[in-house]
C-alpha positions as CSV (number, residue, x, y, z in Angstrom):
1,X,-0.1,29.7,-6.9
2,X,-2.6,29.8,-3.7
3,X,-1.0,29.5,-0.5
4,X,-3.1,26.6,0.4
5,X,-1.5,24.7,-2.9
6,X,1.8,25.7,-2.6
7,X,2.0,23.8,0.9
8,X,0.5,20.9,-1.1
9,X,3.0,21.3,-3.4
10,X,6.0,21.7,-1.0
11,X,5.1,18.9,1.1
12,X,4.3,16.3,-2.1
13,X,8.5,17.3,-3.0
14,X,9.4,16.5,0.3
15,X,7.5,13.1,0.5
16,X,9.1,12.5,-2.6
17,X,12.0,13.0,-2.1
18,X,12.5,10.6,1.1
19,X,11.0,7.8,-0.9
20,X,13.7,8.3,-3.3
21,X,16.6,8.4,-0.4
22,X,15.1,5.7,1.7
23,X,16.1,2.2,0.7
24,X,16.0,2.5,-2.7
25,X,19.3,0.0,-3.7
26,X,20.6,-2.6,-1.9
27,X,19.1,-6.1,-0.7
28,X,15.7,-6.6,1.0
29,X,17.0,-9.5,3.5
30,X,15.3,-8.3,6.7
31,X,11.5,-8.4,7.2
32,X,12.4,-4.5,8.8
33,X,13.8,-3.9,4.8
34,X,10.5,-5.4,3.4
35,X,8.4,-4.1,6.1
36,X,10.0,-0.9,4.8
37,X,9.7,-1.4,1.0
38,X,5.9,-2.5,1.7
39,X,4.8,0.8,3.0
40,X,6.8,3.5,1.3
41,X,6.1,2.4,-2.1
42,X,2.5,1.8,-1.1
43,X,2.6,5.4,-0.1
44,X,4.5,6.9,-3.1
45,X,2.0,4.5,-5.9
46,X,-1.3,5.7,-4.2
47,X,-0.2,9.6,-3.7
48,X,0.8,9.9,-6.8
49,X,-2.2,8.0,-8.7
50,X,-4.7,9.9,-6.5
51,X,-3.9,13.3,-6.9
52,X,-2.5,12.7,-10.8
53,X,-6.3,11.1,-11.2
54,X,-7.9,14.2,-9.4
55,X,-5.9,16.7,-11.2
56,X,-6.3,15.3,-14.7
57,X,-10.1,14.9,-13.7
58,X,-10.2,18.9,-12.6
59,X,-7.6,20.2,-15.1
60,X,-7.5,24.4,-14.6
61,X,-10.0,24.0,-11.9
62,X,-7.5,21.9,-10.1
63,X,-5.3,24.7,-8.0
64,X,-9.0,26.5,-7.3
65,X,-10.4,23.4,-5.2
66,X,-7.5,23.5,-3.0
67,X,-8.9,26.7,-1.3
68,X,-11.7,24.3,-0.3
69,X,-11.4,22.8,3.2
70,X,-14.4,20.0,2.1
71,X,-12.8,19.2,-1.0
72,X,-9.4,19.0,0.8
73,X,-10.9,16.7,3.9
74,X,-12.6,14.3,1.0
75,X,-8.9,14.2,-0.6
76,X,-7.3,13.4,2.8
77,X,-9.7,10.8,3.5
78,X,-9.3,9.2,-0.1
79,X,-5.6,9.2,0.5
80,X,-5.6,6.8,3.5
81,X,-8.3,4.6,1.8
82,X,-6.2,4.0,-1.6
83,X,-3.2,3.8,0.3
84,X,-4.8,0.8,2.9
85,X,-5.6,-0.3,-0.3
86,X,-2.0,-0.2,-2.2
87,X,-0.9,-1.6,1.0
88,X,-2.5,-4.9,0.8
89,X,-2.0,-5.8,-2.6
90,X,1.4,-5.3,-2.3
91,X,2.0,-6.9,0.9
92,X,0.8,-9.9,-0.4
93,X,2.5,-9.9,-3.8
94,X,5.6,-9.4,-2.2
95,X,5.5,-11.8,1.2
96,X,4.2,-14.4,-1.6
97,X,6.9,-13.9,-4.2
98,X,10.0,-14.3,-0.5
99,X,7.6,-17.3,0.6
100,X,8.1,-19.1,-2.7
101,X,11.4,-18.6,-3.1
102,X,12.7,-19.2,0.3
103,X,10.7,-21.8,1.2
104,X,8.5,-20.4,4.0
105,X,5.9,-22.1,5.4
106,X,2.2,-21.3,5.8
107,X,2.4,-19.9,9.0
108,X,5.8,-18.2,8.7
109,X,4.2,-16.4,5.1
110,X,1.5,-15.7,6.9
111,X,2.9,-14.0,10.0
112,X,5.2,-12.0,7.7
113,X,2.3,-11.0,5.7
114,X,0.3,-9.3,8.9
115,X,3.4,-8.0,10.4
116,X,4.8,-6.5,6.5
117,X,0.8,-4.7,7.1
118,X,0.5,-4.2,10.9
119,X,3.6,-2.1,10.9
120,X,2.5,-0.1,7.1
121,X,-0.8,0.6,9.0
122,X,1.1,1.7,12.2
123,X,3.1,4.4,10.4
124,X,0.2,6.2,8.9
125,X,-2.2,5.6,11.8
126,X,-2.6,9.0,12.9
127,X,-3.9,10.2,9.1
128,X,-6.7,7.3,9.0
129,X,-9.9,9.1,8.4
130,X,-11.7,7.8,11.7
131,X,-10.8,5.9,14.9
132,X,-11.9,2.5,13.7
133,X,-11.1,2.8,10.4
134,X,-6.9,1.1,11.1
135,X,-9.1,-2.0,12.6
136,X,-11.2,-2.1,9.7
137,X,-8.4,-2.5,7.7
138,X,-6.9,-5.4,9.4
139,X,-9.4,-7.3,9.2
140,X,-10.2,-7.2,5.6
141,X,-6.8,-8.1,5.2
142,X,-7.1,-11.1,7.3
143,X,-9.9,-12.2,5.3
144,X,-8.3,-11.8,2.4
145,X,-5.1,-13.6,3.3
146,X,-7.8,-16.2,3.9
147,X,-8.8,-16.4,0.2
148,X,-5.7,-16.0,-1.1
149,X,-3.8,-18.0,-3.8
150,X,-0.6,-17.8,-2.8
151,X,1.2,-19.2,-6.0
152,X,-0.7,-17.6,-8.3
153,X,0.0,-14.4,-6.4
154,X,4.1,-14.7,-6.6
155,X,3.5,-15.5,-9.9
156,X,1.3,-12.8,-11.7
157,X,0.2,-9.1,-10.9
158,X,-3.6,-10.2,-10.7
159,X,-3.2,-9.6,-6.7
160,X,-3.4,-6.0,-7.6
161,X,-6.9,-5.9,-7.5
162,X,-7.8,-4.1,-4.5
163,X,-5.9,-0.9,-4.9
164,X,-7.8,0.0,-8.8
165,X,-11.1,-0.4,-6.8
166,X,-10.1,2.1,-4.0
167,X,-8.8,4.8,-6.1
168,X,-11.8,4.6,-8.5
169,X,-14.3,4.4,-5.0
170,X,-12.8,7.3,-2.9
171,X,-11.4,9.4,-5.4
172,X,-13.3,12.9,-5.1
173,X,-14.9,12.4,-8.6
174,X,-18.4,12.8,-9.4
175,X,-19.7,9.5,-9.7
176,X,-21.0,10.3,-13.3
177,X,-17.6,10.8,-14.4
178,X,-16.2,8.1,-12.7
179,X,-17.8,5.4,-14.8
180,X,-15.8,7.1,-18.1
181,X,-12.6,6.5,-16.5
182,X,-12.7,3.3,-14.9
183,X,-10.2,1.3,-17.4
184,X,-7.7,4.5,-17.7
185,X,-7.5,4.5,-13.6
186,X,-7.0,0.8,-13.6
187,X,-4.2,0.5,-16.6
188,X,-2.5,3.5,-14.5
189,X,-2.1,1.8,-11.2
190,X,-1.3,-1.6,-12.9
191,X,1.5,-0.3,-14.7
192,X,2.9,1.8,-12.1
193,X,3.1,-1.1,-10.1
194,X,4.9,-2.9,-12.4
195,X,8.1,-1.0,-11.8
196,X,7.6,-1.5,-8.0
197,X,7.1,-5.2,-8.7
198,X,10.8,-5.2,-10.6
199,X,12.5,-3.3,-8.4
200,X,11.5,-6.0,-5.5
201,X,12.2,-9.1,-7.8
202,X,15.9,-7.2,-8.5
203,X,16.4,-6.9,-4.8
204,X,15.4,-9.6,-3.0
205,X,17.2,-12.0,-1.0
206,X,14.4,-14.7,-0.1
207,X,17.1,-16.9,1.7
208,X,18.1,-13.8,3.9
209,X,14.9,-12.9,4.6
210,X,14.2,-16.6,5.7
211,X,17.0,-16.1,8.0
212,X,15.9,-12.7,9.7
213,X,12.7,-14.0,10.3
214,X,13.9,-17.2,11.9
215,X,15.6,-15.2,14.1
216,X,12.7,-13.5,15.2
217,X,10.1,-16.0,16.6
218,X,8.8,-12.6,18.8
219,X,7.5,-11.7,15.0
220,X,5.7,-15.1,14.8
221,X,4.5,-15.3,18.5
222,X,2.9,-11.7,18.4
223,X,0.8,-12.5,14.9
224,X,-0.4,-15.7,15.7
225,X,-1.5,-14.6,19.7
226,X,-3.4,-11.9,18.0
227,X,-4.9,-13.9,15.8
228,X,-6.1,-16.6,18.2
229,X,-7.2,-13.9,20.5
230,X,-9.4,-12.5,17.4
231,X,-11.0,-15.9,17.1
232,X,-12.0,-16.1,20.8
């Protein structure tokens, strides 16, 4: 193994391996526990479906193209995008699934949601592929949160639709190709997020969560100040 893919390799064990240390039993009851669910599972679903996608795509070729510094920049870049992407769809599956069963209202579901995504974005910020691209982000999120139907989304797994697009747009694919695979990429992500989305139904305490947030009106003051101030 090149010694350009066996750092890949080492440091896709260690990533690994803290998702599977880091809160991985116990009760989400704190919006810091969900905030924390949100982005490491984000993180884990689109690693893993990228570079399992790229590597099926490449096959024997795969180990080769990690000698090439433009491939490997197109796979960093992809990596952030789909994971923005995983981010968001399962932001709002989960902060819709603790709003409906604890009874938030629109502004405190709301609030959680950008703060569940401010801090997911904040923790990978360094690794976005360009200065503006964290603000981009953002605000396609608050759009979306705009268009979105909360109910349905506590209730079914048709909120993951943005994180199937982003893996089939930035994966470093040849277009060509691309257009084969489309329904195989989607079914993958889908079902891997189905095990995310019972591991969070297992552990969640809506009415504790309720609580933690309540306790926090910083949490609510600082997302609805920036979103006034956007609107200005």
């Amino acid at each position: 193994m090149s010694g350009v893919m066996g750092r890949f390799a080492g440091a896709w064990k260690a990533f690994a391996s803290r998702f599977r240390a880091r809160g991985n039993e116990g009760p989400i009851d704190t919006v810091d526990k969900l905030a924390d669910f949100v982005a490491t599972r984000a993180a884990f679903v689109s690693q893993k479906k990228l570079y399992g996608y790229v590597k099926t795509r490449m096959g024997t070729r795969y180990v080769s193209m990690f000698e090439d510094e433009t491939f490997i920049a197109s796979v960093n870049i992809a990596k952030m995008h789909v994971f923005a992407a995983c981010l968001s769809d399962l932001t709002v599956f989960c902060v819709a699934r603790a709003a409906s069963l604890g009874g938030l209202t629109a502004e405190q579901r709301e609030s959680l949601a950008e703060e569940c995504h401010r801090r997911g974005i904040a923790q990978y910020a360094d690794q976005a592929p360009t200065d503006d691209a964290p603000g981009e982000w953002a605000a396609a999120f608050r759009q979306r949160m705009a268009d979105v139907h909360w109910e349905n989304a506590a209730a079914t797994g048709e909120v993951f639709e943005v994180s199937p697009k982003a893996l089939l747009r930035w994966a470093p694919i040849a277009p060509e190709l691309k257009k084969y695979d489309a329904e195989i990429v989607r079914n993958s992500i889908r079902f891997a997020w189905n095990e995310v989305r019972m591991d969070f139904r297992a552990r969640l305490d809506a009415d504790g969560l309720k609580a933690d947030q309540a306790s926090r009106p910083d949490v609510i003051d600082d997302v609805v100040g920036s979103s006034s101030r956007g609107s200005d």
